[in-house]
C-alpha atoms as a printed R data frame, in Angstrom:
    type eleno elety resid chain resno       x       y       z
1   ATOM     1    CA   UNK     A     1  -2.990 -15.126  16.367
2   ATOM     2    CA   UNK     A     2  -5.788 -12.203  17.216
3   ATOM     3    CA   UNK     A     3  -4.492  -8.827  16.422
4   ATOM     4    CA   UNK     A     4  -5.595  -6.903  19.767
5   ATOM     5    CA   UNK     A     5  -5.772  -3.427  20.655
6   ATOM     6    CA   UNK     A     6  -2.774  -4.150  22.494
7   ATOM     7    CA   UNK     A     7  -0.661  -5.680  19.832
8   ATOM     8    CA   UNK     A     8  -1.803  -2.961  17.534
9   ATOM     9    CA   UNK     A     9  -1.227   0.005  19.537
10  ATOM    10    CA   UNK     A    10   2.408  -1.514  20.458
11  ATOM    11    CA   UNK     A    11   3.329  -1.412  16.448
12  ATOM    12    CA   UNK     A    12   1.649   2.084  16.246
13  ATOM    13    CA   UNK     A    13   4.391   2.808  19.068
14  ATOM    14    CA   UNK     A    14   7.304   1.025  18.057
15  ATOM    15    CA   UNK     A    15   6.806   2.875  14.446
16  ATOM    16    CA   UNK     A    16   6.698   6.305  16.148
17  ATOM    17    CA   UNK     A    17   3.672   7.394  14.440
18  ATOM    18    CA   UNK     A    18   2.563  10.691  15.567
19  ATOM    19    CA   UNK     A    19  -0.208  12.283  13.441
20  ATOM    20    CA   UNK     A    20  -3.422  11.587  14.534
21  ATOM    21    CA   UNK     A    21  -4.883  12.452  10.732
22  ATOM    22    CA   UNK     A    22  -4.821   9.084   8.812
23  ATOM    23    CA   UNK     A    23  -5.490   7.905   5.282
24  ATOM    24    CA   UNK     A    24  -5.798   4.261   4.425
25  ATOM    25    CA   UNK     A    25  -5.156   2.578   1.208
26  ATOM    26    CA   UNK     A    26  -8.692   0.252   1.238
27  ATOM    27    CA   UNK     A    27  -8.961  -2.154  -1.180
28  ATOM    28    CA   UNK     A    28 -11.341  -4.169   0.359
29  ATOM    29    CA   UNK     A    29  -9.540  -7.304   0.640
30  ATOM    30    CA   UNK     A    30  -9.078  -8.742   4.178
31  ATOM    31    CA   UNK     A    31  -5.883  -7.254   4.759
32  ATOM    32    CA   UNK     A    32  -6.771  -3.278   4.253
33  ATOM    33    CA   UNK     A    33 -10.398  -4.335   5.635
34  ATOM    34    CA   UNK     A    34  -8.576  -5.464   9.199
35  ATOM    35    CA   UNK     A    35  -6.241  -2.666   8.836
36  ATOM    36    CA   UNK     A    36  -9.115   0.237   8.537
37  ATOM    37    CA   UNK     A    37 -10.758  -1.428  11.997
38  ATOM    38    CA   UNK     A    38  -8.061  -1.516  13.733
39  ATOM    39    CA   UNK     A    39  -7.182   1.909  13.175
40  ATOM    40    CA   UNK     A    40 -10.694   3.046  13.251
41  ATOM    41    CA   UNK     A    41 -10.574   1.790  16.777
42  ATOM    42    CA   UNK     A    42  -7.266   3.068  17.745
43  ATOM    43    CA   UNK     A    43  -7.987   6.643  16.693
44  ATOM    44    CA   UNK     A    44 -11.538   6.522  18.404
45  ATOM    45    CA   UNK     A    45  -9.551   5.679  21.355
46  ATOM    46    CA   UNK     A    46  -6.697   8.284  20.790
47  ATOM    47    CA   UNK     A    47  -8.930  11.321  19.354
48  ATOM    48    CA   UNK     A    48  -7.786  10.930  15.815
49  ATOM    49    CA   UNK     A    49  -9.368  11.048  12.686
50  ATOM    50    CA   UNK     A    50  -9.387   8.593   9.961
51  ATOM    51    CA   UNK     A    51 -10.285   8.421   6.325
52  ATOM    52    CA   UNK     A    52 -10.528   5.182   4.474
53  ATOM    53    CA   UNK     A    53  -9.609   5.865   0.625
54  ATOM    54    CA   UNK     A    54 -10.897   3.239  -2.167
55  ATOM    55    CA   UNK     A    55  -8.750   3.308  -5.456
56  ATOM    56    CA   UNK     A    56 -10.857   1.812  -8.369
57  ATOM    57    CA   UNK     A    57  -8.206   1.246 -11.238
58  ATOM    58    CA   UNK     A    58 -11.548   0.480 -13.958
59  ATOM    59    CA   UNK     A    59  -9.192  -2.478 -14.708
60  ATOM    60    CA   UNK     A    60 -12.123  -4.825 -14.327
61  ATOM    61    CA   UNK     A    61 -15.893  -4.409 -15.532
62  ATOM    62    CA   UNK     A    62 -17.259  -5.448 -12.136
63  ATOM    63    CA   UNK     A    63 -14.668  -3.610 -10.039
64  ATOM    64    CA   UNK     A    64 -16.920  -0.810  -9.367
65  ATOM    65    CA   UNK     A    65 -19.691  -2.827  -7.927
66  ATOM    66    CA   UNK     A    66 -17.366  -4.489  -5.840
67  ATOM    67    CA   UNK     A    67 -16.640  -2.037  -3.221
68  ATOM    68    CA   UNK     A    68 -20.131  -1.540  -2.620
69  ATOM    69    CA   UNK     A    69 -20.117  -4.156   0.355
70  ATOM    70    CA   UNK     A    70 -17.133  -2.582   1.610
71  ATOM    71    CA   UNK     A    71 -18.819   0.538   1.923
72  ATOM    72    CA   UNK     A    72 -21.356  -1.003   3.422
73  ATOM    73    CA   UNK     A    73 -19.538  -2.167   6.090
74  ATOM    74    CA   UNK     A    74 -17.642   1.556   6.549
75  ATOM    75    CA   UNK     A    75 -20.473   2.955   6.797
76  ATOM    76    CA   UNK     A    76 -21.685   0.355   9.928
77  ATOM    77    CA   UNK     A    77 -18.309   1.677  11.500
78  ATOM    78    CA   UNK     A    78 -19.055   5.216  10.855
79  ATOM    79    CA   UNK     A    79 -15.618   5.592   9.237
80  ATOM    80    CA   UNK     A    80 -15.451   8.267   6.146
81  ATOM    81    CA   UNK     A    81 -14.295   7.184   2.902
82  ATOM    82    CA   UNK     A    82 -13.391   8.145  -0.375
83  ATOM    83    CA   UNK     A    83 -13.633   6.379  -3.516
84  ATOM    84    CA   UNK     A    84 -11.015   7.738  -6.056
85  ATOM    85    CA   UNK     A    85 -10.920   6.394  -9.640
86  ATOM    86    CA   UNK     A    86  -7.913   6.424 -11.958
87  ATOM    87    CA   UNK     A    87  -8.654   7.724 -15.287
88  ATOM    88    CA   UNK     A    88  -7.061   5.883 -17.838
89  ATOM    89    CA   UNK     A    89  -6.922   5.116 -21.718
90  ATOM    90    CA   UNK     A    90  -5.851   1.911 -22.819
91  ATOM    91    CA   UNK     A    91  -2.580   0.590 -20.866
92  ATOM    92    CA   UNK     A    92   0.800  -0.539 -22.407
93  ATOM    93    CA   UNK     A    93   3.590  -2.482 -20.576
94  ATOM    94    CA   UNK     A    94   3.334  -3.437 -17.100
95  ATOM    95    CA   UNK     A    95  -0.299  -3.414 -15.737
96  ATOM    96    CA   UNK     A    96   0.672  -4.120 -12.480
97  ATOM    97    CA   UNK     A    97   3.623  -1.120 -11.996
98  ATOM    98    CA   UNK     A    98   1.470   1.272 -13.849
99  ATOM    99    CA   UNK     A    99  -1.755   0.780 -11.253
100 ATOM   100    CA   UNK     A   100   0.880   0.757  -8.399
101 ATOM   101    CA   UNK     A   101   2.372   4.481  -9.021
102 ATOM   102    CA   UNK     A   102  -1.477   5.422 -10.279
103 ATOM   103    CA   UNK     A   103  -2.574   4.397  -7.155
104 ATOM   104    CA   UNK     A   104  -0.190   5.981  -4.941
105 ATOM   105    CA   UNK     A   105  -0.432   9.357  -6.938
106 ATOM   106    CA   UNK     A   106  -4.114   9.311  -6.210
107 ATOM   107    CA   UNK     A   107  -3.531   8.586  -2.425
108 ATOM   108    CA   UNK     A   108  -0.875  11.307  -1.866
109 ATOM   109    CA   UNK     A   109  -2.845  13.434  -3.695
110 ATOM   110    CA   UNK     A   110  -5.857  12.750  -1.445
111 ATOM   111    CA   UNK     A   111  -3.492  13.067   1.908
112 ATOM   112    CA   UNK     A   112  -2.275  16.525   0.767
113 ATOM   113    CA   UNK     A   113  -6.212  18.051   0.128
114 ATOM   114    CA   UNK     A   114  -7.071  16.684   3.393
115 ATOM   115    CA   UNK     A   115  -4.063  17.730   5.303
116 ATOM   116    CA   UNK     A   116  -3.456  14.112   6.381
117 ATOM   117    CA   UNK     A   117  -0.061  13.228   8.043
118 ATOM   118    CA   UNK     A   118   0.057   9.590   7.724
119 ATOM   119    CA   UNK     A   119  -0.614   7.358   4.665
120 ATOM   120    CA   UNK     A   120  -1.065   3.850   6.018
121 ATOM   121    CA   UNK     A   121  -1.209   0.447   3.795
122 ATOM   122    CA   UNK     A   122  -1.514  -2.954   4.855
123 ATOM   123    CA   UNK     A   123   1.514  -4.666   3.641
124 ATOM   124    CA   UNK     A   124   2.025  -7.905   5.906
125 ATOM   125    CA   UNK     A   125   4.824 -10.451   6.500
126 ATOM   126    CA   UNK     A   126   4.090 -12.308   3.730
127 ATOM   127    CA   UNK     A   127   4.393  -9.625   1.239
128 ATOM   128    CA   UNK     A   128   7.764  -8.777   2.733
129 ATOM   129    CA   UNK     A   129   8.526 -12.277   2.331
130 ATOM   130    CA   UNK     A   130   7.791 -11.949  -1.099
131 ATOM   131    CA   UNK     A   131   9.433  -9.152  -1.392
132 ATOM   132    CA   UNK     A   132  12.392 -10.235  -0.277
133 ATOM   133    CA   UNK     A   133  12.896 -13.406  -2.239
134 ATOM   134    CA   UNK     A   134  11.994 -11.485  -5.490
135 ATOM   135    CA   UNK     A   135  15.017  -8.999  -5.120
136 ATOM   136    CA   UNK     A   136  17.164 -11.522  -4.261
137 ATOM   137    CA   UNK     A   137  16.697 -13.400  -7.158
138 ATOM   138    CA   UNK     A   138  17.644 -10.714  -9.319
139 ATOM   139    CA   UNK     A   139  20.599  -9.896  -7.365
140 ATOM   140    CA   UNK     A   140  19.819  -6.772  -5.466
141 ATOM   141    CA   UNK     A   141  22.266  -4.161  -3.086
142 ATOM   142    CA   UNK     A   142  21.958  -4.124   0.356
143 ATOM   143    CA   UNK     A   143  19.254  -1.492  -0.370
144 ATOM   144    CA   UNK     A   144  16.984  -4.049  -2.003
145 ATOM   145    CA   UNK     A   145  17.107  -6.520   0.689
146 ATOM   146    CA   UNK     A   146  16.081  -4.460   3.616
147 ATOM   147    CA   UNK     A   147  12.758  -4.841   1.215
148 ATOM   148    CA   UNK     A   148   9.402  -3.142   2.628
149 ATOM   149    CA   UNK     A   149  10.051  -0.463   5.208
150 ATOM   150    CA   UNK     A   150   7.392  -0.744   8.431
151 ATOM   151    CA   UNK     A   151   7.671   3.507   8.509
152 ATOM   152    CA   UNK     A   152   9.237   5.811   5.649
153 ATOM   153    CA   UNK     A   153   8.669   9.109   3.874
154 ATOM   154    CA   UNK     A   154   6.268   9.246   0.156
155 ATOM   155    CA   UNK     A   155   7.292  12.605  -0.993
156 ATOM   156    CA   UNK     A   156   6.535  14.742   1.848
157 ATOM   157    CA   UNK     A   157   4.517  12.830   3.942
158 ATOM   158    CA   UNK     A   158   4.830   9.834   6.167
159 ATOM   159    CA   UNK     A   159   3.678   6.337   4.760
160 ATOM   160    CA   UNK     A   160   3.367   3.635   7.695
161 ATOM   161    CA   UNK     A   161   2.941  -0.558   7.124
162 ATOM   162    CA   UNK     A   162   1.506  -1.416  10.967
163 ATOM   163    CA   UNK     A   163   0.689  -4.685   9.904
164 ATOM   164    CA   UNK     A   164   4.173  -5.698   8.752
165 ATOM   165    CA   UNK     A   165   4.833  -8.297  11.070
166 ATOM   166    CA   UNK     A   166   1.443  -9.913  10.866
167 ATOM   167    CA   UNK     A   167   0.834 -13.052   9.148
168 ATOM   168    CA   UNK     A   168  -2.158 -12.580   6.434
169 ATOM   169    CA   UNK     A   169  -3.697 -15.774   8.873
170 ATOM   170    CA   UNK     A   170  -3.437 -13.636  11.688
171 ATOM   171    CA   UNK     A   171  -5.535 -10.905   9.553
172 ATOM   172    CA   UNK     A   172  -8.071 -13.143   8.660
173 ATOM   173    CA   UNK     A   173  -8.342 -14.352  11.876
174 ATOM   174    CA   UNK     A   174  -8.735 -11.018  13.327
175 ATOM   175    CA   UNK     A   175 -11.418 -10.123  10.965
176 ATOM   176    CA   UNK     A   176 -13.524 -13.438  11.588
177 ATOM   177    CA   UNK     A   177 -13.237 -13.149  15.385
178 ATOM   178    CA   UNK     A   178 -13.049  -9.557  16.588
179 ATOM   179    CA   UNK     A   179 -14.919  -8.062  14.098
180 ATOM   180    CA   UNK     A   180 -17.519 -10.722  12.512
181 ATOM   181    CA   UNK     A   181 -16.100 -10.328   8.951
182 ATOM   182    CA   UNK     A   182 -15.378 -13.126   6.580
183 ATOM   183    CA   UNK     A   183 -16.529 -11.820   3.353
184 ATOM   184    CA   UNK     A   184 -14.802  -9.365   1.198
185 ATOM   185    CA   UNK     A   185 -13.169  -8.762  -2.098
186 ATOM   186    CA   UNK     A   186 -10.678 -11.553  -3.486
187 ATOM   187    CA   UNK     A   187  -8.748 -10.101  -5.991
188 ATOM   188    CA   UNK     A   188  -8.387 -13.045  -9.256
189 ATOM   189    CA   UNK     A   189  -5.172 -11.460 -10.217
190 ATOM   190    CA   UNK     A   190  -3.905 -13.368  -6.618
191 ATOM   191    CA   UNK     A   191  -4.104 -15.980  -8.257
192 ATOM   192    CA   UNK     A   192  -2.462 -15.559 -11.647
193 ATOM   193    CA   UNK     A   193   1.042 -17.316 -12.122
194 ATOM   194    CA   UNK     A   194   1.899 -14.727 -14.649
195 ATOM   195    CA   UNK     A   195   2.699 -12.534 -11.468
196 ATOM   196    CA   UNK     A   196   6.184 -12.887  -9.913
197 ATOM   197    CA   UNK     A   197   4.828 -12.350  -6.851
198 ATOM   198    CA   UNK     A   198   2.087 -14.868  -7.177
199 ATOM   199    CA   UNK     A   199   4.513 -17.291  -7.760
200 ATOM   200    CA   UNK     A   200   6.837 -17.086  -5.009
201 ATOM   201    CA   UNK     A   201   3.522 -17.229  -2.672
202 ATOM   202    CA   UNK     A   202   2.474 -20.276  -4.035
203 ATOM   203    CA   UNK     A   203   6.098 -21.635  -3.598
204 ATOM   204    CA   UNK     A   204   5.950 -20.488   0.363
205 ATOM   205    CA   UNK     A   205   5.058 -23.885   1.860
206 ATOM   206    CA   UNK     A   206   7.429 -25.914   0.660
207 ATOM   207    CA   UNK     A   207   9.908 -23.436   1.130
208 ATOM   208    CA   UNK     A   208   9.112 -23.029   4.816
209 ATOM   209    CA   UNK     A   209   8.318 -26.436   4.885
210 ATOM   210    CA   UNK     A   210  11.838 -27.786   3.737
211 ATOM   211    CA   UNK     A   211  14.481 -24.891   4.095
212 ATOM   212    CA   UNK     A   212  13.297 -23.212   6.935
213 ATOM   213    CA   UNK     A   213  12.823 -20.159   5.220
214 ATOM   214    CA   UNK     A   214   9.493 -19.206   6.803
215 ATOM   215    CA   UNK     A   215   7.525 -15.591   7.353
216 ATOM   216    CA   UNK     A   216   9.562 -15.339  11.060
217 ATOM   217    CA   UNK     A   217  13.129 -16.204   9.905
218 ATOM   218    CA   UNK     A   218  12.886 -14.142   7.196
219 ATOM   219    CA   UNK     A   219  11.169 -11.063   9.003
220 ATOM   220    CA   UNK     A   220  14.167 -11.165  11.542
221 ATOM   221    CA   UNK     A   221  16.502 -11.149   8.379
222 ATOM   222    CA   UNK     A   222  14.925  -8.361   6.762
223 ATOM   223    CA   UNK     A   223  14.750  -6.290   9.557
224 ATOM   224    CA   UNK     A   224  18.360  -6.763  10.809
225 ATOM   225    CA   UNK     A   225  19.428  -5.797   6.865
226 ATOM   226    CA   UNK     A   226  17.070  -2.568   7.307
227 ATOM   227    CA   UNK     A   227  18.931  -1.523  10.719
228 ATOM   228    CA   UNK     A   228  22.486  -2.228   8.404
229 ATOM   229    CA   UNK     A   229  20.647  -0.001   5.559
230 ATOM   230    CA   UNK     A   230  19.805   2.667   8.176
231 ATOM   231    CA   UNK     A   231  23.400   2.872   9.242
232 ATOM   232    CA   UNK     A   232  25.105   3.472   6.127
233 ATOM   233    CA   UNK     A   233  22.420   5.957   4.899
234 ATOM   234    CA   UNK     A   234  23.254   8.045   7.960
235 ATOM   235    CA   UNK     A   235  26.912   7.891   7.870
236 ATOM   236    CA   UNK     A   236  26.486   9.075   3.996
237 ATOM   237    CA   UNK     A   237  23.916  11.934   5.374
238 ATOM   238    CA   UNK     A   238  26.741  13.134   7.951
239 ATOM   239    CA   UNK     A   239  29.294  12.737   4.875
240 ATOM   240    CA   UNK     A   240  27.261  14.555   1.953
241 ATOM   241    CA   UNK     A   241  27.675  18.040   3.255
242 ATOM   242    CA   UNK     A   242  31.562  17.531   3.534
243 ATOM   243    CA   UNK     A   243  31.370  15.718  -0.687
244 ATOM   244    CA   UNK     A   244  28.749  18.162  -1.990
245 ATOM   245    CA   UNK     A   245  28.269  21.958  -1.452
246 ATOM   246    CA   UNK     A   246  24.790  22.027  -3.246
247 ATOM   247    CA   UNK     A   247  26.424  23.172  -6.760
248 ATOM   248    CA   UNK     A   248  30.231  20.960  -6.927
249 ATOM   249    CA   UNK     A   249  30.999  17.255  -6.113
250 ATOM   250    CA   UNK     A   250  34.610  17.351  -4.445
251 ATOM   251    CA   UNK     A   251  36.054  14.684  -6.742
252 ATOM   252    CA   UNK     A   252  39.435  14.141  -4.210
253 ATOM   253    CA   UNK     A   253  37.574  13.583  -1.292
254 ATOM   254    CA   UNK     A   254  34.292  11.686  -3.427
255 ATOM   255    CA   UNK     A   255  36.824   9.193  -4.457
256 ATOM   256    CA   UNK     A   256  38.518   8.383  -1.367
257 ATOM   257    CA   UNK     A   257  35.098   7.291  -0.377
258 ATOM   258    CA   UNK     A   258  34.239   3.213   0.141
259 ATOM   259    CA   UNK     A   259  31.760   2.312  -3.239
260 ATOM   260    CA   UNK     A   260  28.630   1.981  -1.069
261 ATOM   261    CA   UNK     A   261  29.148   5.424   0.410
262 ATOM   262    CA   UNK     A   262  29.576   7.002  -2.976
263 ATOM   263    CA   UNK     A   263  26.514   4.841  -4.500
264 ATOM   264    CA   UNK     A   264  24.225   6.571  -1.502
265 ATOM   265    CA   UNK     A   265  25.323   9.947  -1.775
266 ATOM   266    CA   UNK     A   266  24.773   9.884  -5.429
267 ATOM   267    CA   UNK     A   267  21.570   8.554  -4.870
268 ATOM   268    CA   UNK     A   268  20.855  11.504  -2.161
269 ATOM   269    CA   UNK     A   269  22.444  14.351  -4.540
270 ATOM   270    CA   UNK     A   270  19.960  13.193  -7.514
271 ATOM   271    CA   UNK     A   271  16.975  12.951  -4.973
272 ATOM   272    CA   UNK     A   272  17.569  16.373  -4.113
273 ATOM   273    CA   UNK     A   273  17.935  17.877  -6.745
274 ATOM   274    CA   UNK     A   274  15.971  16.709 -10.009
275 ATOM   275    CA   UNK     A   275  12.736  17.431 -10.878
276 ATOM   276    CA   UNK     A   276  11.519  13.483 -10.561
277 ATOM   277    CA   UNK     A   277  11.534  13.456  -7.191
278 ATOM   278    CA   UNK     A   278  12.336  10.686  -5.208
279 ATOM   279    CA   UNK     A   279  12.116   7.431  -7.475
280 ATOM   280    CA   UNK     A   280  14.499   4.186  -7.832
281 ATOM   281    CA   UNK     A   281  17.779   4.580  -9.510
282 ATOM   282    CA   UNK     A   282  19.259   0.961 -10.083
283 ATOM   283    CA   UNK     A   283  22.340   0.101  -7.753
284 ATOM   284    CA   UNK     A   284  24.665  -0.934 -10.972
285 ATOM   285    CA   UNK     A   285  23.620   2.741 -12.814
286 ATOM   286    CA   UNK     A   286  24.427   3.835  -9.387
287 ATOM   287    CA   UNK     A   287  27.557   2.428  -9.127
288 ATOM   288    CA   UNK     A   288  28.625   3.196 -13.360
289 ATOM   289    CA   UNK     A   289  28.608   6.612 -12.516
290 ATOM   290    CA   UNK     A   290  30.000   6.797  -9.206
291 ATOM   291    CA   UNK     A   291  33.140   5.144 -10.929
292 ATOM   292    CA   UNK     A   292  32.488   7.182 -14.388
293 ATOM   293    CA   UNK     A   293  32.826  10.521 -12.692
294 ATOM   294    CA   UNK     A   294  36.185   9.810 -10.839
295 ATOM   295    CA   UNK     A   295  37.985   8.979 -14.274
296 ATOM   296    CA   UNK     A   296  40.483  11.451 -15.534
297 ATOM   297    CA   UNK     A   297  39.474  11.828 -18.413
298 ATOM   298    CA   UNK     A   298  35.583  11.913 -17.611
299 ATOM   299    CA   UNK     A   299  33.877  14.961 -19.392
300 ATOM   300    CA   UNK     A   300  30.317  14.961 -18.719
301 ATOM   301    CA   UNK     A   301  27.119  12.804 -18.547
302 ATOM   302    CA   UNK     A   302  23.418  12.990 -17.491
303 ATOM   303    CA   UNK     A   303  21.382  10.995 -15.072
304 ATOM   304    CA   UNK     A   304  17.754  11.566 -14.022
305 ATOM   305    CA   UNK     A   305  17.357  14.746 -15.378
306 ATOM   306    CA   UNK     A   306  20.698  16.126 -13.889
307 ATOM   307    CA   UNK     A   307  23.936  17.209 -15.630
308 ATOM   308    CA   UNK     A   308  26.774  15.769 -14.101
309 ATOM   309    CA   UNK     A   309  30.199  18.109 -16.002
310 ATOM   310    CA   UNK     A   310  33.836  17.987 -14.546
311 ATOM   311    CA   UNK     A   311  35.136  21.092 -15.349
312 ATOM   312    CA   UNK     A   312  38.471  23.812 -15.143
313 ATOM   313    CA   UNK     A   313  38.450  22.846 -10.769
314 ATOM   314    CA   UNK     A   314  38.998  19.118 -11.466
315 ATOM   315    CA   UNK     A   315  35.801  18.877  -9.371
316 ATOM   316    CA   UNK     A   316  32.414  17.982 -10.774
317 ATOM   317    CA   UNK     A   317  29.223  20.530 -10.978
318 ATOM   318    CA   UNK     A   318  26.195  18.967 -10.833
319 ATOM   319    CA   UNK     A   319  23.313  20.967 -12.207
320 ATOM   320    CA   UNK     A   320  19.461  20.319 -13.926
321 ATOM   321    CA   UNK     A   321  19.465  19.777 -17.901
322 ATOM   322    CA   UNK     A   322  17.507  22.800 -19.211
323 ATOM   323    CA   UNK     A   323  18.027  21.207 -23.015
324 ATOM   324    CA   UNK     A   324  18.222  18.088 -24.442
325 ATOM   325    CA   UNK     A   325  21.800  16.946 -24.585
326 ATOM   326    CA   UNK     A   326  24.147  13.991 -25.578
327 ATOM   327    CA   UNK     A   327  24.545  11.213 -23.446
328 ATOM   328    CA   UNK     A   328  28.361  11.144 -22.797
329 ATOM   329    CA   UNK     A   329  28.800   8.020 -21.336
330 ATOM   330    CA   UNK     A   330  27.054   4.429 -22.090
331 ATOM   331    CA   UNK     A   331  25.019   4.196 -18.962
332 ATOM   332    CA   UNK     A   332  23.591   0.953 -20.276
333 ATOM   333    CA   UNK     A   333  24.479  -2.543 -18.545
């Protein structure tokens, strides 16, 4: 299927997207590729402005030469860019979560200096497919399932996935035959089985093939667990005002709570208030403490840079460490 102006300005609508100042994640594989055109022609069409944003990690010798043909083909558009690089000395642990945050550092940072409203990457249905099947393996919340949002908040600005319910065929074939592409940057590390992700991919076909379990089935799924997700986070946002006063947890009314409330207004009290900023707390660290702080004989315990203390009121003041202190409580599985 051809991605159309049409079908592209309907997503831009059903997202609610309202800036007209855009920055795009370009990697210059097909999928950002499609995405920068299509926008480029939207906001043509819509008086917008868009900037196209090239993140060279240095991972790879030849990944600076690379982009050049991307550029080239920006620069036929007439769209702006920016290539950013990450400075980096020699990585430890995960490669692939460390270029992730570096990248998305570099992009925010980029969006704030140009007063850009919308961050836009071009996550497709395969990738939530992915998504999806990797947190269920390893038993995730409710939370986890609902998997890659189309349209969310990074920090303070807005961070939209238009092409979320998009095949990566329908990409391709969008690039071929609206816009004469079929050349850009393949990525090897697609195709290295030490990747989670890579692996699930590879195990698509016969998934879809045998179980059913293909991009569409699973797209409805995820997005009827997101609308369940959406619920529960706003009956906690109507609750947390009522539980939390900014300084004190009301223990009585905290623990007559259901466990998945408690879990998200934890998770909203912490995002508010430490100095991390908004980041992933797991669900069962989540759910230690919600039951930790209700005991009777609970004292004290920290989490994410916050003090969590019961103290002479029964109730429990929640407050940023300012020192290094003992952890309390085991917060270990």
């Amino acid at each position: 299927m051809i991605i159309t102006k049409e079908l592209f300005t309907s997503e831009i609508s059903r997202l609610s997207i309202q800036g007209k100042n855009w920055v795009i994640g370009l990697s210059g594989g097909a999928d950002s590729l499609c995405l920068t055109l299509l926008a480029s022609e939207y906001l043509i069409e819509n008086t917008g402005y868009l900037r196209a944003c090239i993140v060279d990690h240095k991972l790879r010798p030849e990944s600076s030469t690379e982009i050049l043909p991307t550029i080239e083909i920006l620069k036929k558009h007439s769209i702006d860019y920016k290539v950013l690089v990450w400075e980096h000395s020699e990585i430890t642990g995960s490669i692939e979560q460390k270029a992730r945050a570096a990248r998305y550092d570099l992009l925010y940072q980029y969006c704030k200096e140009t007063n850009s409203e919308v961050l836009m990457t071009a996550h497709h249905s395969l990738d939530q497919w992915e998504t999806f099947f990797m947190r269920l393996s390893r038993g995730s919340s409710l939370k986890g399932l609902s998997a890659i949002k189309p349209f969310s908040k990074f920090k303070d600005i807005h961070l939209a996935r238009p092409l979320l319910r998009f095949s990566p065929w329908d990409i391709r074939e969008t690039l071929r035959d609206r816009f004469g592409i079929d050349e850009y940057v393949k990525d090897p590390s697609n195709d290295l089985e030490k990747f989670e992700r890579v692996r699930w991919r590879k195990a698509y076909q016969s998934l879809s093939n045998d179980y059913g379990l293909n991009l569409e089935n699973i797209t409805k799924t995820v997005e009827r667990l997101q609308s369940s997700n959406e619920c529960l986070d706003e009956i906690a946002q109507n609750i947390l005002d009522d539980i939390f006063d900014g300084i004190y947890i009301n223990i009585k009314k905290f623990q007559n709570l259901h466990m998945e409330i408690r879990i998200r207004i934890l998770n909203m009290i912490i995002n508010s208030l430490s100095d991390k900023g908004l980041h992933i707390v797991s669900y069962s660290l989540l759910q230690k403490v919600s039951l930790d702080i209700c005991r009777k004989d609970f004292s004290a315990t920290n989490l994410s840079g916050l003090v969590f203390r019961r103290d002479r009121t029964k109730n429990v003041k929640v407050f940023k460490e300012s020192r290094k202190i003992p952890n309390f409580s085991n917060l270990s599985e």
